[in-house]
N, C-alpha and C positions, 0 to 999 in steps of 0.2 A: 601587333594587335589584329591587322588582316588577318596573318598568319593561321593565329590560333582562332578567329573565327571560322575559316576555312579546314582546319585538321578537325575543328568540332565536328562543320557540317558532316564531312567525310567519316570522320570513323564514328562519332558519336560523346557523351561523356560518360566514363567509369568512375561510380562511386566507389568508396574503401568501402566492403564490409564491416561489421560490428566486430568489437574486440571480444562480445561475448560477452555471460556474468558477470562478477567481480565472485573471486573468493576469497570468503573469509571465514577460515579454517577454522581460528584462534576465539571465535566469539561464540558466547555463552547465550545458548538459545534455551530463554524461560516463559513463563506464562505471568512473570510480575506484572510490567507495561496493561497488560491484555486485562488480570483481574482487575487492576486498578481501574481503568476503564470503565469494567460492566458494570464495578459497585460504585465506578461515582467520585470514588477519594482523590480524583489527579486535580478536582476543582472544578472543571468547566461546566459550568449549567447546563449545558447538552447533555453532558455524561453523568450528572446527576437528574434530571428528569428521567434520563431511557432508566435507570439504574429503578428511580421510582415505579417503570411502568412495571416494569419488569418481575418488582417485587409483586407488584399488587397481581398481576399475572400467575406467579407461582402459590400465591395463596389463595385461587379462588378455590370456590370448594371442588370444582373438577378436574384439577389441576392435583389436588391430595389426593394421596393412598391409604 
């Protein structure tokens, strides 16, 4: 226990680096998750109120073309 407090003092400690990303090749990257989200339909009252603001945002009249 001395030991290794004494080889810390001296040389120090070395963390492991990061392993890096994870990759995952195999997975299907879509925007479902994400729509669902903005318009609200996954349930959560958060995401149905932004979804409301949101709406009411895109139709004011400055907002149309």
């Amino acid at each position: 226990m001395l030991d290794d407090f004494q080889s810390i003092l001296e040389h120090g400690i070395s963390f492991k680096g990061s392993s890096g990303p994870k990759k995952d090749d195999d997975k299907v990257k879509t925007k479902a998750k994400k729509k669902k989200y903005v318009t609200g339909a996954h349930g959560s009252g958060s995401a149905r109120q932004k979804a409301k603001y949101r709406e009411q945002r895109s139709n004011r009249k400055s907002q149309r073309k």
